[in-house]
N, C-alpha and C positions, 0 to 999 in steps of 0.2 A: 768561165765557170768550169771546177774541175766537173770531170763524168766520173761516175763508179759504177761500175760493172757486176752484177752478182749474177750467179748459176744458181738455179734452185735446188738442195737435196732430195726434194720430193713434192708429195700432192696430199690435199689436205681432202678428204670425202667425207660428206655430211648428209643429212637428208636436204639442207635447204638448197634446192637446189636455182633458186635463181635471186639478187638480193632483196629485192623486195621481199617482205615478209619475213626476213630471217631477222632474228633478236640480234639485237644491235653489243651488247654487252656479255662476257659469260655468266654474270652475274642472275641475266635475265633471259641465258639459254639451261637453267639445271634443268638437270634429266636426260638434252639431247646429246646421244650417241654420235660418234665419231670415229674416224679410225685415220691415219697418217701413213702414209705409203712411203718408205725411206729408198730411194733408189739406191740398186746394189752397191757403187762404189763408195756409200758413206755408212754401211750397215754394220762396222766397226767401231763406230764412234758412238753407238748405241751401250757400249758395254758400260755397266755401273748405273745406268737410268733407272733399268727398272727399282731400284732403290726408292724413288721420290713418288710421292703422290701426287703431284703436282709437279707440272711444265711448264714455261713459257713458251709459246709458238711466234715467232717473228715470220713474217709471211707478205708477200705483194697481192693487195689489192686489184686484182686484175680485169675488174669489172668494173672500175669508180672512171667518173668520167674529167674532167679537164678540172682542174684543181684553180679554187678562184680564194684571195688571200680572205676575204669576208662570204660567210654564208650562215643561212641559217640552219641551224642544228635540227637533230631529230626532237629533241626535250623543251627547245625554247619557241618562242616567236619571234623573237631579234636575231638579228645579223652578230656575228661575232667572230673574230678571229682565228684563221685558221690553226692558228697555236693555242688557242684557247678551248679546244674541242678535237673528238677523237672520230671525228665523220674519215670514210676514205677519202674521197677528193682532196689529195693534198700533194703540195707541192713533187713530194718522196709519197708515193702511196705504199709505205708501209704500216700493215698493222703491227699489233701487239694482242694476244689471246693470254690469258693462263686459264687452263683449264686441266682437270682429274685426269692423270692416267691411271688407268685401271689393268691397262695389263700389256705385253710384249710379246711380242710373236714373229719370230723369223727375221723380216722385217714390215711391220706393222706395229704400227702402238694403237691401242684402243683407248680410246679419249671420251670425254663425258663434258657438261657444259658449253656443247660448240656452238659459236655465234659465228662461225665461221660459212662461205657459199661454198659448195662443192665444185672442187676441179682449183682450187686455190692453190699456188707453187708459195711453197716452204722453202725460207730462205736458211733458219738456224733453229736451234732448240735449245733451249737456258733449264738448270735444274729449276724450281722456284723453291727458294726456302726467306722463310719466314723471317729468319734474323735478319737478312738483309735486307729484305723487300719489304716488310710494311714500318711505316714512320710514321710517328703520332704529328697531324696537319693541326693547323689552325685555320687553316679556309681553304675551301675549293672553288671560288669563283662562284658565276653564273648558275654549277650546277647546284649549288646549295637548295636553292629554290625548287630546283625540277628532280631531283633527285628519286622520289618518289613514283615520279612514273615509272621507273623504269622495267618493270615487271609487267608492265601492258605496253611498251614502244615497240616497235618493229622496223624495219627501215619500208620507207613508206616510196621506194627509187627514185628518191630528187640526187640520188649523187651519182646513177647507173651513166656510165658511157654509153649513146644511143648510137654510134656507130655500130 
């Protein structure tokens, strides 16, 4: 198997500070504040962002524990495939966030929506725009059904690394 190696540009801080408890989606993080700490050697590559209202954060899970190909979700009761659900414990524990930036500072971006745990290492940053990213679906799976919770779910720590 190849390896791939990545450096983090920075750190993600949030209030939630351990994952239990922290909203599992930005969807069903609005309101929580954030801020993104870009370390100095990539605080160039910031130029032209503050433009977007919206970011993608690509970022390592760095508190998810042994990644199993079936498990059960925060939203289900069934077991289901790790490629069929967006839990950390995964093979690549990377997430995906998009959430509000609100503003740029030095190096710091102030963020909004964070379902993010604090002290999380930021791999990249994507502008998010709209023409490209959202696509009219005809199904999503499993979560059709549970969808609705997602504004009272929280990560409940079945996926925390207990080491």
């Amino acid at each position: 198997m190849d390896e791939i190696n990545y450096r983090s540009i920075g750190r993600i801080h949030s209030p939630n500070k351990e994952p239990e408890g922290t909203p599992i989606q930005p969807k069903g993080a609005e309101g929580i504040k954030g801020e993104v700490e870009i370390f100095s050697e990539y605080i160039e590559g910031l130029k032209d962002l503050e433009g977007f209202s919206h970011i993608i954060l690509l970022y390592h899970f760095h508190k998810s524990g042994e990644a199993e190909l079936q498990m059960k979700p925060y939203m289900d009761k069934e077991k289901h495939g790790v490629f069929a659900m967006r839990g950390p414990s995964r093979p690549n524990p990377i997430g995906l966030s998009i959430v509000k930036l609100n503003k740029i500072k030095d190096n710091r971006l102030f963020i909004e929506n964070v379902d993010i745990v604090d002290g999380t290492p930021l791999l990249d940053i994507k502008p998010y725009v709209p023409d490209f990213d959202i696509h009219d679906v005809e199904s999503f799976g499993w979560l059709e059904k549970n969808v609705q919770k997602l504004d009272k779910t929280r990560d409940d720590g079945r996926f925390i690394d207990d080491d």
